[in-house]
Every structure is written in structure tokens, then in C-alpha cells.
N, C-alpha and C positions, 0 to 999 in steps of 0.2 A: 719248431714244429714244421712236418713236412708238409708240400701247399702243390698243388695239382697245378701242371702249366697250361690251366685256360680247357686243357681235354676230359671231357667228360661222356658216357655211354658208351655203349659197345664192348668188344675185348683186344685187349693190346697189351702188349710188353712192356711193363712198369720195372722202374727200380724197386727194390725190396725195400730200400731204404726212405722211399716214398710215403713207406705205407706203416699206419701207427697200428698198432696189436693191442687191442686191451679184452682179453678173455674177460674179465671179471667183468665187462660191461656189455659185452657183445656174443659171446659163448655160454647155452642156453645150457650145456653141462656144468652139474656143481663137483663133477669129478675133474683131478687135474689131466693132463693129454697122457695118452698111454703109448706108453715107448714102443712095445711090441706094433703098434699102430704105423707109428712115426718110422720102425724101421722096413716095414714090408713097403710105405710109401718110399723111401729112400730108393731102397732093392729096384722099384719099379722108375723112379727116375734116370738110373745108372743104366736099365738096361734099354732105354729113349723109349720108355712106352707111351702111348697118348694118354694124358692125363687131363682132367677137367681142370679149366680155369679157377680160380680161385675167386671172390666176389668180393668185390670192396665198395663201401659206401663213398658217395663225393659228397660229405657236409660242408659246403662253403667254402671248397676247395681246399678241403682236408679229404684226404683218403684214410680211412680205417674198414680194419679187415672184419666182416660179417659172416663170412662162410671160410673154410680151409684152413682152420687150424693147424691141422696135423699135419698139412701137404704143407704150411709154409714153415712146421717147425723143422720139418722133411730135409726142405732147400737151404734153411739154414746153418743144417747140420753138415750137407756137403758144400757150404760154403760156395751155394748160387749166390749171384745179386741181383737178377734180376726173373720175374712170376709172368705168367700168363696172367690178366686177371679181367674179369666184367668188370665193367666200372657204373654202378649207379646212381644217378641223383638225386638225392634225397634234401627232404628241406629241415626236419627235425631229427633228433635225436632219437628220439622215441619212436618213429621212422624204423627207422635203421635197424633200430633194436627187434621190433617186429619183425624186417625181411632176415634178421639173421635166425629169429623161432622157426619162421616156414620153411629157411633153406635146410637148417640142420633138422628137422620134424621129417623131412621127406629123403631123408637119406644119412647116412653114415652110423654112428651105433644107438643102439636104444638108449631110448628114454626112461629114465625111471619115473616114478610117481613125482618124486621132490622135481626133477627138470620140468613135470607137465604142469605142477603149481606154479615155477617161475616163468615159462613160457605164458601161463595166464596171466600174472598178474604185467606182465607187456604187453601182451593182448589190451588188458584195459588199461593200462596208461598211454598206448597208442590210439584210446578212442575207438576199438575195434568192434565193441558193443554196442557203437551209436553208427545209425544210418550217414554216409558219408562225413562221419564225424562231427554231425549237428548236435548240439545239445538239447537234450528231453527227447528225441528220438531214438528210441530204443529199439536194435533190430529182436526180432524173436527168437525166443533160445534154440530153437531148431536153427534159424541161421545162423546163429553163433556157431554152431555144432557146424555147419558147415562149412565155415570161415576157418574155424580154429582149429577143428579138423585130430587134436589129438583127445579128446574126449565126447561124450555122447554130451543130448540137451538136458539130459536127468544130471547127471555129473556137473554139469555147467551151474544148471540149479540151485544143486546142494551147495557147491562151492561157494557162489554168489551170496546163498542166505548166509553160510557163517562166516565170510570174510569180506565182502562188499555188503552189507545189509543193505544199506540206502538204493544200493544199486536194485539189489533183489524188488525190496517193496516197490519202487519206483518205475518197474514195470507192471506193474499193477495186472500179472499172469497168475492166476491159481487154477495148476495144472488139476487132474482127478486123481485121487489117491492110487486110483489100478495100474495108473501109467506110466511104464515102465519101457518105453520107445515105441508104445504100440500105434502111433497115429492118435490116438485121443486129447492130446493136450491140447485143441484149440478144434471142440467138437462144432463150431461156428467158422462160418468164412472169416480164415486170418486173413488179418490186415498184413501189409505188408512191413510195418513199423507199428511200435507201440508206442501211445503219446503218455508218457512219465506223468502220474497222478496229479505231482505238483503242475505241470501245463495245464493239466485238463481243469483243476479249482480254477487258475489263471483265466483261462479262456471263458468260463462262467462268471467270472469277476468281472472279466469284461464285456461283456453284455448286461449283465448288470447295470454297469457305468453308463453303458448309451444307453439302456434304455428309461431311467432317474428321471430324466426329464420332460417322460413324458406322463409319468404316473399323477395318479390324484394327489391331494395332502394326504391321503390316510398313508397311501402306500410310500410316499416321501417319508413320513415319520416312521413310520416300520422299517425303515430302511436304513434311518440314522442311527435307531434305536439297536439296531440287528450289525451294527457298524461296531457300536461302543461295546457289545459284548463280543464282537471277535479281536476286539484290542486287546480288553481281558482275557480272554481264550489263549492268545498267545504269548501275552505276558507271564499267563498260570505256566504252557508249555514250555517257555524258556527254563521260568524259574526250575521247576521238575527236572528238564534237562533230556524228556523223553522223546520220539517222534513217533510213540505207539498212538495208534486210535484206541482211547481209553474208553472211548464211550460217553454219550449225555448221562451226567448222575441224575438217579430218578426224582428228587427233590427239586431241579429244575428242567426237569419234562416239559412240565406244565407250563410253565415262562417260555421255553422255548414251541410249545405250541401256539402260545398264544400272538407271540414277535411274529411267526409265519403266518398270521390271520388278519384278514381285512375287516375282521369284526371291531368294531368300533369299543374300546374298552371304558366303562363308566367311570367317570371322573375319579370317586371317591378309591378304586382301585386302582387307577396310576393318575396321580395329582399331576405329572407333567407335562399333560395333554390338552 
């Protein structure tokens, strides 16, 4: 495997043979490279015209090519060995794979629909949904849209709800039905991030927790009480296998109003008091 000598950023004159080519990991086209392509690039090498560098990632001092396919099937074909190329450094893979969506997204041939679903779903294995790549920090589909840049926030949406579901719920966004890029999906001052439903039970859990110890016995016991039916609750959920909000069934409504009340309940109605 080829291994960078210590040079990383900027652009400079690399061996070709430096540099590892893996289209199927790094080229956001599900089409193979098109000749006609490869040869007007050729034509335009032979007659010295200025040509863009080509963009290679530095992963741990590995160089693999993210941008210029075509241009370097081009030099291969006329039997260069050595590319202009940007050299980047990148720390993950998934990295990499992202810079090579946005280099080929803003330039060389269109996108079909299928490239814009694979370009997405690197978007979110690069994290590109979460606020500097925190976890439960969800940016808002409109930054999405502006991040990822090859579909609108309604698009993002729809995608999201049939192929990421977790993802979709766990922005906890329900846009208006009318809204169809008009400015309405966030008729309240947007936040800048959306804190993922599961944080926000969290963060009410834990306020909870501190504040246990300062409550009376009654509210101590409602608390233990209210403890042992969310064990059950999620016991019931695993088993089901769902992470829909099914709803309290109406037969314990009433248990559950009563768990959320500092009303003192009469012996004979719960003996474990």
C-alpha cells in the first residue's frame, strides 16, 4: 500500500502510483466512468492546457483519490506517472467519503436521483446531521439542506422518515402540512440544533434524580412507585420490539393518574403503603 512521505495539504506533484483509486468507495456516481469523458480529458492534456488538480485524501498517510476520476483515468491512458493533486487531511474514512459528495456535487456531470440517495446516506454516516458531530444534536432540516446542498428540507424529510426513521423521530420536528419550502416549518424562533427526544426524557430524568432527595415520603414513594412501572413500560417495549408512542391504554389511565398525585391513597386501595 502506497504511504505519503511525511507531505500533507496544499497541491504538488505526486506519483500516480502513490495514489490508491477505489471508485466503488469514493465516487458518488453508480455509473461506470464514460469514455467519451476520459477522452476530451486526454485531447485537453496533450494539447498542455491548464487543468484542475485532482484531490486526494491523506488517511494516515495513505493518499486515495476523492475527486478526478476521469482526469486521472485520462493520464493513465497517456501513460503519465505523475498528477497535480490537493492533498487533504482527513482523520476518518467517512471523512473522506463526504469531501469526495461535495467535490463531485459542485461540478462535473449530473446527478441522478440514485447518486443523490448515495451521497445522503454519506452525509449521515459522516455525522453531517448532527451539530459538529455531537451526538443527540440534531442540526435542522433546513441546515441540512444547506450543508448537503443537493436536495431541499421537505426531501430531506421524506427521506429521513422512510429510511433513517430513528433519525426522523428523534428530531422531534413536525413540520405544517402546507409546507412545502415556504418558511413555515419552524413558525417559532428556531433553535439552532434540535436536542433528539431521547436527551430531552434524559435531561428530565435527571432532575428528577437530584431533586429525590429533597421531596417528602409521599413524593419518595410516588417516585419508587412510578420507577417500577417504567421498568415494566420498557420491558413491555422491548418485548413488542416497537419505538412507537402507543399511547397509555385506557384501563390504566386512572393508575397512572393516580402515581402522578400527591394525594395520599387509602390503605385498603394500595395495601403497600
Amino acid at each position: 500500500m502506497a504511504r505519503s512521505k511525511g507531505l500533507s495539504g496544499g497541491v504538488r506533484e505526486i506519483p500516480i502510483r502513490d495514489i490508491i483509486i477505489r471508485p466503488e468507495v469514493f465516487q458518488i456516481r453508480l455509473d461506470e466512468l464514460r469514455k467519451d469523458v476520459v477522452r476530451d480529458y486526454m485531447s485537453a492534456y496533450q494539447r498542455g492546457d491548464s487543468m484542475p488538480p485532482v484531490r486526494v485524501a491523506d488517511l494516515k498517510g495513505v493518499y486515495y483519490l476523492i475527486d478526478g476520476f476521469h482526469r486521472m483515468e485520462a493520464l493513465k491512458w497517456l501513460h503519465r506517472d505523475r498528477v497535480n493533486a490537493e492533498i487533504i487531511p482527513v482523520k476518518k474514512e467517512e471523512e473522506a467519503r463526504w469531501l469526495a459528495v461535495k467535490f463531485n456535487s459542485i461540478h462535473g456531470l449530473r446527478l441522478t436521483g440514485k447518486d443523490k440517495a448515495k451521497a445522503f446516506d454519506i452525509f449521515i454516516k459522516a455525522k453531517g446531521h448532527l451539530v459538529d458531530g455531537k451526538r443527540g444534536c440534531f442540526k435542522s432540516l433546513r441546515d441540512m439542506e444547506k450543508d448537503f446542498k443537493l436536495w431541499t428540507h421537505v426531501t430531506i424529510g421524506n427521506y429521513l422518515k422512510k429510511h433513517y426513521n430513528s433519525i426522523y423521530y428523534a428530531l422531534n420536528v413536525h413540520a405544517p402540512e402546507d409546507d412545502e419550502g415556504n418558511g413555515k416549518e419552524f413558525p417559532e424562533v428556531k433553535p439552532t440544533y434540535h436536542i433528539s427526544r431521547e436527551q430531552s426524557v434524559l435531561d428530565d430524568l435527571r432532575k428528577v434524580y437530584q431533586e429525590v432527595p429533597t421531596l417528602g415520603a409521599v413524593g419518595k414513594r410516588r417516585i419508587k412507585d412510578i420507577c417500577g412501572e417504567l421498568i415494566l413500560l420498557i420491558e413491555k417495549a422491548n418485548e413488542d420490539g416497537s419505538s412507537k408512542d402507543l399511547g397509555m391504554p385506557s384501563e390504566s389511565q386512572e393508575k397512572l393518574n393516580r402515581l402522578f398525585s400527591l394525594e395520599e391513597i387509602e390503605p385498603e386501595d394500595n395495601p403497600d403503603f
